[in-house]
C-alpha positions, 0 to 999 in steps of 0.5 A, a space after each residue: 099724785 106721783 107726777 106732783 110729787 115728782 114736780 114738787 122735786 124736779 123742774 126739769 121736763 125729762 129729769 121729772 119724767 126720769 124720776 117718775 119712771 123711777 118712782 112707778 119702779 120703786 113701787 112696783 118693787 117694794 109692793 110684795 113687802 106691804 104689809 098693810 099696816 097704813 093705806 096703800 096711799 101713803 105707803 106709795 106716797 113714802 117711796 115717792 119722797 123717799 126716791 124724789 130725795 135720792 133723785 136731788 141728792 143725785 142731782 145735786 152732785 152731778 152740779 148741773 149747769 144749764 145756760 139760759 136762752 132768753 127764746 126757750 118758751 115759758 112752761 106756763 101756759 098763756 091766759 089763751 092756753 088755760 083757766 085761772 085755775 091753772 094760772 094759779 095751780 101753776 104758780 103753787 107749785 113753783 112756790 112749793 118749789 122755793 120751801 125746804 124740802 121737810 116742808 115741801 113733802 108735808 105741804 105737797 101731802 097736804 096738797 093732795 089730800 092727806 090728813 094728819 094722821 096720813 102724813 104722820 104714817 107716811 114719814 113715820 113720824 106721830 101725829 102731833 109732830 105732823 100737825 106742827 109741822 104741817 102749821 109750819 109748813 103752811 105758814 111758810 108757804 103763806 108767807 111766801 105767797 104773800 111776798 110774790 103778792 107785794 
């Protein structure tokens, strides 16, 4: 779950691995402050986003230019490489990539299982506000799937 949700933020390899060393760290240090109060999941689920958002905002600041080499392999794996499944896993989470990041943290929860009310503990917010921003997020992804379909 750590590794999507740190996917879902960064699309570079190595800066995606930085950030999920400091996603484990962050958790590893904020565990003697649960109180129990939500599920273990959500509460790391919380500091994930919490450290992927500083981890952009960082990124962000640091305007990073990279140039494209038109020989550097594709990420993707090949029809030979990998199932449908992969092919299409694949192609979710570069979409989820393109939504705005309030967007992007309830649809990446989603993702990964959470329901309503899991959601709503781990950004703080009710569950009424979660489960509308969940119908929005999801029709915004929908949306987006369906352009790369036309």
């Amino acid at each position: 779950m750590i590794r999507r949700i740190a996917g879902s933020y960064e699309v570079d390899q190595h800066l995606r691995e930085d950030l999920w060393q400091e996603i484990v760290l962050a958790i590893w240090q904020a565990l003697p402050k649960f109180r129990g109060d939500a599920s273990i999941k959500t509460f790391i689920a919380r500091i994930a986003h919490n450290r992927s958002i500083s981890h952009v905002a960082r990124e962000v600041k640091r305007n990073r230019q990279a140039l494209l080499d038109e020989n550097i392999a594709d990420d993707s794996p090949t029809p030979e490489e990998a199932s449908d499944k992969n092919a299409r896993r694949r192609a979710l989470e570069r979409i989820v990539r393109t939504l705005p990041i309030p967007q992007r943290e309830i649809i990446t929860l989603a993702l990964e299982g959470f329901n309503h009310a899991e959601i709503a503990d781990t950004f703080g917010i009710s569950v009424n506000n979660a489960t509308v921003r969940y119908h929005r997020a999801k029709a915004a992804l929908m949306e987006r799937i369906q352009k790369t379909h036309d």
